[in-house]
C-alpha positions in Angstrom: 46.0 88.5 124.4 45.9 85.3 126.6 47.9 84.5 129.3 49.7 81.6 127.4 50.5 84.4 124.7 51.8 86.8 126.9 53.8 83.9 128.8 55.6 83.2 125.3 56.6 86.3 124.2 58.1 87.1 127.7 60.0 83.7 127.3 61.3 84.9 123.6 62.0 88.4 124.8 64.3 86.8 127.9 66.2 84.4 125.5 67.3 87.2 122.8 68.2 89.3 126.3 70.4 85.7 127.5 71.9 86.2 123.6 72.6 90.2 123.8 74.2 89.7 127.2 76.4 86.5 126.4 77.3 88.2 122.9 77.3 91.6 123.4 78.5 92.2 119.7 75.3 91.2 118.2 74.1 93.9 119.7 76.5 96.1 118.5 78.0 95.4 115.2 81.2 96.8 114.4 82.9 98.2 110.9 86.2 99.2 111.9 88.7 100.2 114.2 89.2 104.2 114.1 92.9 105.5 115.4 92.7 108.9 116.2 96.3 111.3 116.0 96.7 114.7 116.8 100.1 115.7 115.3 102.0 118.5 113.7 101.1 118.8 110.0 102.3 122.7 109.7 104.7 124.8 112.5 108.1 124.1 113.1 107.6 120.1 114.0 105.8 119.4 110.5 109.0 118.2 108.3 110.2 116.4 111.4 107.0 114.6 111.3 106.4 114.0 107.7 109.2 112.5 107.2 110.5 111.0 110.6 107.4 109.4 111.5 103.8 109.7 109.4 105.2 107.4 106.9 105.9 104.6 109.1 102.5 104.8 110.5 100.9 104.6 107.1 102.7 102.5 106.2 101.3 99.6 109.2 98.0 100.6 108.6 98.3 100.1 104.9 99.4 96.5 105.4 97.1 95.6 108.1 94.1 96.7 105.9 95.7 94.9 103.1 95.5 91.7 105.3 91.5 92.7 106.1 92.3 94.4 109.0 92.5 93.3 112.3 90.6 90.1 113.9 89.0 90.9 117.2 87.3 88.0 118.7 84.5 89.8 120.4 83.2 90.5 116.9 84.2 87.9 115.1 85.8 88.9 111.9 88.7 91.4 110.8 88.4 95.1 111.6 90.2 97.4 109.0 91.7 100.3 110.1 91.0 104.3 109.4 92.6 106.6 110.6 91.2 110.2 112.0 94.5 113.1 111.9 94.5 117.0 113.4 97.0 119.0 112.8 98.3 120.4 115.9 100.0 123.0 114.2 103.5 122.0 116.4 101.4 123.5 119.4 101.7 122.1 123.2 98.2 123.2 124.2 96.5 122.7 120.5 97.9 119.0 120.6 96.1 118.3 124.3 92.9 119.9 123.1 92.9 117.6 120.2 93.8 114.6 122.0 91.0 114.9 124.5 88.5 115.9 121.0 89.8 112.8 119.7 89.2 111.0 122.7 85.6 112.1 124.5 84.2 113.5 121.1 85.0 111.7 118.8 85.4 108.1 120.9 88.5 106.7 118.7 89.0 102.7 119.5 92.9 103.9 119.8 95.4 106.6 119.7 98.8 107.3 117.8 101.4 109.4 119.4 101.9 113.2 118.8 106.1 114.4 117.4 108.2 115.2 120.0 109.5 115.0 123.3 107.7 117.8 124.7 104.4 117.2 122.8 104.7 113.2 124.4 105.5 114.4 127.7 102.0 116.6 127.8 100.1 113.5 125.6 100.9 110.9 127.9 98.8 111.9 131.4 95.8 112.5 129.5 96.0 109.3 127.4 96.4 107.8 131.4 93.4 109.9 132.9 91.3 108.5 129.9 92.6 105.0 130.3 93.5 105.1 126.5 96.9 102.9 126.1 99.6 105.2 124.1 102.6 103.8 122.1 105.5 106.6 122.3 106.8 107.0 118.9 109.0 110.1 118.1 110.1 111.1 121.4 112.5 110.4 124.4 110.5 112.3 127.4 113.1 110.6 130.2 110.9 111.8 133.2 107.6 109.8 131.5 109.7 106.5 133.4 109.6 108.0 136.4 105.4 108.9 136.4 104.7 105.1 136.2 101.9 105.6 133.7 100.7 102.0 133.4 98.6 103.0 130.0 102.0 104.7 128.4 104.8 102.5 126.4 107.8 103.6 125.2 109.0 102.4 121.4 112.2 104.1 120.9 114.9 104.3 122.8 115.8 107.2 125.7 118.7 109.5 126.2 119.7 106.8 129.0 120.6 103.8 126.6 122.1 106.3 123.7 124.3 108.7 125.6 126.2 105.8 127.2 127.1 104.5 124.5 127.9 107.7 122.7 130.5 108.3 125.3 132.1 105.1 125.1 132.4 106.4 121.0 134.0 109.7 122.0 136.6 107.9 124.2 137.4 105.1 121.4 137.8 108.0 119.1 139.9 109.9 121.4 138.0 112.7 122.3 138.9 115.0 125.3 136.8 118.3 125.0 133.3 118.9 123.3 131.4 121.5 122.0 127.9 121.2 122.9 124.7 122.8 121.9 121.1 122.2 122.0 117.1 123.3 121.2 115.4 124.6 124.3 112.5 121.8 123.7 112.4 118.9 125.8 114.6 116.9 123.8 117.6 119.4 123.9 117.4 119.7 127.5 116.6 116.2 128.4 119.9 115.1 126.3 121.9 117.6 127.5 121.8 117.2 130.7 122.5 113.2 131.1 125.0 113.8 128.7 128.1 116.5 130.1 128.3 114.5 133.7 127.9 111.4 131.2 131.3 112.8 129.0 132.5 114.0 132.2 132.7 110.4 133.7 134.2 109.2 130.8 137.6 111.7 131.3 136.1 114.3 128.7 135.9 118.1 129.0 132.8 119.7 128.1 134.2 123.2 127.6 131.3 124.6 125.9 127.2 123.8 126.9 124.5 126.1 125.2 121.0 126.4 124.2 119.2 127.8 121.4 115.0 128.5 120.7 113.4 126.2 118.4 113.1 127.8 115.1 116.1 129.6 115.4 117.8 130.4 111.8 120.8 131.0 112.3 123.6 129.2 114.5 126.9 130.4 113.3 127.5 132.2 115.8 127.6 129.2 118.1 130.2 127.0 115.8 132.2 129.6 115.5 132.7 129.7 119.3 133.0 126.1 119.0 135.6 126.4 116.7 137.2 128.8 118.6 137.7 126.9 121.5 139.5 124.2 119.6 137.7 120.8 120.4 137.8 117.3 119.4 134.1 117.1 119.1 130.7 118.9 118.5 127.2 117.7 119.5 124.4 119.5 118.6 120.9 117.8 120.4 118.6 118.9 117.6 115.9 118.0 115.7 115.9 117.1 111.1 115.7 120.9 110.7 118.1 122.0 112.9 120.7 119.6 111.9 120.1 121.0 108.4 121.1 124.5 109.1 124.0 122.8 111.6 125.7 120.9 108.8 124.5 123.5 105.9 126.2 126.3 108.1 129.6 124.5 109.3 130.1 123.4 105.6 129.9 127.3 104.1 132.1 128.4 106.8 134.8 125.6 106.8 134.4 124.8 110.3 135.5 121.4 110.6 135.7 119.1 114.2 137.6 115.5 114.3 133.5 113.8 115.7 130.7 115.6 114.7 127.5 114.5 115.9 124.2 116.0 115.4 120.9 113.5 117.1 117.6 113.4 115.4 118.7 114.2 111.7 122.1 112.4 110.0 120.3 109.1 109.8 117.3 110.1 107.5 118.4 109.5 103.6 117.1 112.9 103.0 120.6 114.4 104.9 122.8 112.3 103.4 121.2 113.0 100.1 121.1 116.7 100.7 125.1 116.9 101.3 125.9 114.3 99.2 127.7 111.1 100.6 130.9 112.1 100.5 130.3 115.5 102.4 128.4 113.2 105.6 131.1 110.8 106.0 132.0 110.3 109.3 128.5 112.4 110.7 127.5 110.9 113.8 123.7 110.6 114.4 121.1 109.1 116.9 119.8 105.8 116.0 120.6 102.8 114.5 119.8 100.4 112.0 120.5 99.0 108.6 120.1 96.4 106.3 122.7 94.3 108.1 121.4 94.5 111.3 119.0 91.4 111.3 117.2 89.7 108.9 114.0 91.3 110.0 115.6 94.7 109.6 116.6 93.7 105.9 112.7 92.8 105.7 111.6 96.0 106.7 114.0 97.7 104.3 113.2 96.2 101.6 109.3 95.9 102.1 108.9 99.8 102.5 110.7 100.2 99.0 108.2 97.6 97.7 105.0 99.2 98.6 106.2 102.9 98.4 108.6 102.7 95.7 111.1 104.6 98.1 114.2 104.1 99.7 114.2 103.4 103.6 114.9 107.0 104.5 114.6 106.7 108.0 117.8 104.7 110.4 116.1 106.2 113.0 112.9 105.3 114.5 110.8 104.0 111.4 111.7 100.1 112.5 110.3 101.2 116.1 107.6 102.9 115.1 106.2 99.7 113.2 107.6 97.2 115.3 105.6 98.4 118.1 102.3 98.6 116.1 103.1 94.7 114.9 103.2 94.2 118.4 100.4 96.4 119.7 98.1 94.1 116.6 99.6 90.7 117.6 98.3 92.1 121.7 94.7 93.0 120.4 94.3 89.7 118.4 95.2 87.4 121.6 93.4 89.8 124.0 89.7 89.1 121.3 88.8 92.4 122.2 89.3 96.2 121.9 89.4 96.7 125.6 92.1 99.3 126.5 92.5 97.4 130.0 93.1 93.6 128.7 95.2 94.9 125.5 97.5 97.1 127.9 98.0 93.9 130.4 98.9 91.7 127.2 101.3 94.5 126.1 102.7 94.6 129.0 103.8 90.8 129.5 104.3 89.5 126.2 106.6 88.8 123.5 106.0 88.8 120.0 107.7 88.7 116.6 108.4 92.0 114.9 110.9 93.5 112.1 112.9 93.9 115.0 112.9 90.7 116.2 111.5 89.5 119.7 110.0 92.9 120.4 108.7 93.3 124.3 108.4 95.7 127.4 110.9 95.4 130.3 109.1 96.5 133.8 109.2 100.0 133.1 106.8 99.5 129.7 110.2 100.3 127.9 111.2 98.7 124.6 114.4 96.6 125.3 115.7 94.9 121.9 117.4 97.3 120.4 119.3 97.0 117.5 121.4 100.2 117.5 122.3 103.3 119.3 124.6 105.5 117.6 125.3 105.4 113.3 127.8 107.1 111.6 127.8 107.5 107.5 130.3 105.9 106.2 130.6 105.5 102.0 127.0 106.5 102.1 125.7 103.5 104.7 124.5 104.6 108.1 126.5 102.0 110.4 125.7 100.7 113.2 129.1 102.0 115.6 128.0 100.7 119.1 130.7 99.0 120.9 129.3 94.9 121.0 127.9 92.3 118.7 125.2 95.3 117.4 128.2 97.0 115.4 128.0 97.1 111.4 131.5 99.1 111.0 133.5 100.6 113.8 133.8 104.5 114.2 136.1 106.8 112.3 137.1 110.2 112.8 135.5 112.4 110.6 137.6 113.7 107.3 137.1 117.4 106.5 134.6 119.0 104.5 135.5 118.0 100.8 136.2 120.9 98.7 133.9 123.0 96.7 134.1 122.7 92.6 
């Protein structure tokens, strides 16, 4: 070959070099974007999170991909979503293992949050050490503010804006000693502790303050010291399955309190529906949200009946959950790109529109708007009973059980 012809194809060869370097996705073409989630199909967390959470998930991804996915600049066109699940069998150490499989191994563009307090907690570092951002869903995890993770955001709302507020309840409802008991997972002990100095402030006697293992089957023994000890209210810090036996137990024995309030578990339809609405009325719950919150929350409602053919049966989390992922697509469609780094910095700063409104992160990466604390069930409606412009119905003492046919 001549020198002219060797001239020319070094030419060629450093303009399609210029092109790879100024567009690096023609040198890499993309399909999809691939969420990775390590979370607890089987164990003791697994109804929890089928019904609490999973569906919520599934249910964003379902309606990005029905829009064509999600449009990332630096490749030009939509990217649908799939989604790559392990069951962590409702296992700290299984959970961690997975999470780093998910993300050295199997080199997911993103991650979903694990169930639980405890499990978030542990998931949260290592999303951090791998620079991966991670969107807390069903989980408090109070001490994750303090650790200043800058990769870690918070959807749902802490023990530190619901306990308040639950307080300010008890003392509109008159309460002056409580019965409290609580799951030795994160959660229980988290809650339990910001709230008897919390009750205590507010005038109230916590008279009684114990624990119980996760899994436990039986807590009879602990209403009945409840009962014994005469109070105007009970709080169990529990999670879906544990306010089950809670309710399910108090109800066969005839053990009735003037506030009863249970947190993750009265404000899923599948407890009101279990008891029957007349038998809730007047259970308090962690939350809130219904229909009548907003008009984005009467969106969400009815949208999730629409596509699933269900009921909303979650005043819970569900309008967190998917708020934030509207939030986290809106981030990665202004950043152009599926950079961890540039997403994180535009989730960090910005506002966008959501179910639940103008959804964004105060300094602290923490959700902020809102829309409820605390429900009650009241003629088969989980209201919204926070003190303010947020409230649906205001609170009312709990009638007793109704009587067996």
């Amino acid at each position: 070959m001549n020198r002219e012809g060797v001239y020319e194809k070094l030419v060629i060869f450093g303009m399609v070099l210029a092109l790879l370097i100024t567009f690096p996705s023609a040198a890499y073409s993309k399909d999809k974007i691939l969420i990775g989630q390590a979370v607890s199909l089987s164990g003791p967390l697994a109804m929890s999170n089928a019904v609490v959470s999973t569906p919520y998930y599934d249910l964003w991804i379902k309606d990005v991909n029905a829009e064509g996915g999600i449009y990332v600049k630096e490749y030009g066109k939509k990217l649908p979503l799939e989604a790559l699940i392990y069951d962590d069998k409702s296992d700290i150490g299984t959970m961690t293992r997975l999470l780093e499989k998910l993300i050295l191994e199997d080199k997911v563009d993103f991650v979903l949050p694990p169930w639980g307090t405890a499990n978030l907690f542990a998931a949260a570092p290592i999303a951090q050490k791998y620079g991966y951002i991670l969107i807390g869903g069903a989980g408090g995890a109070e001490k994750l503010k303090d650790l200043q993770l800058p990769y870690f955001f918070q959807s749902l709302n802490f023990s530190e804006a619901q306990v308040p507020v639950l307080a300010n309840i008890f003392v509109e409802l008159g309460v002056k000693q409580v019965a409290m008991i609580s799951h030795e997972d994160l959660h229980g002990v988290e809650y339990s502790s910001v709230a008897a100095p919390a009750l205590a402030k507010q005038g109230m006697d916590v008279v009684m303050k114990k624990s119980y293992p996760m899994g436990v089957k039986d807590l009879s023994p602990l209403l009945k010291q409840a009962e014994s000890l005469h109070v105007d209210a009970f709080i169990g810090f529990s999670y879906p399955d544990e306010c089950m036996l809670i309710t399910g137990q108090a109800i066969e024995l005839g053990i009735n309190f003037k506030v009863f309030a249970l947190s993750v578990g009265p404000a899923f339809t599948f407890y009101r529906n279990a008891f029957g609405a007349n038998t809730v009325e007047g259970i308090i719950g962690g939350g809130a949200w219904n229909s009548k919150s907003s008009p984005g929350a009467k969106w969400f409602a009815e949208h999730y009946k629409e596509v699933t053919g269900e009921e909303m049966g979650n005043y819970w989390g569900s309008i967190y959950f998917y708020s934030a992922m509207q939030h986290f697509k809106q981030s990665v469609e202004k950043a152009g790109t599926l950079d961890q780094k540039k997403i994180r910095d535009i989730m960090a700063k910005e506002t966008f529109d959501t179910a639940l409104g103008p959804y964004w992160y105060d300094k602290r990466q923490l959700s902020v708007n809102h829309p409820g604390e605390i429900g009650q069930w009241q003629k088969g409606v989980f209201e919204v009973i926070d003190p303010g412009e947020k409230r649906t119905a205001p609170p009312i003492v709990k009638p007793v059980w109704p009587k067996k046919k």
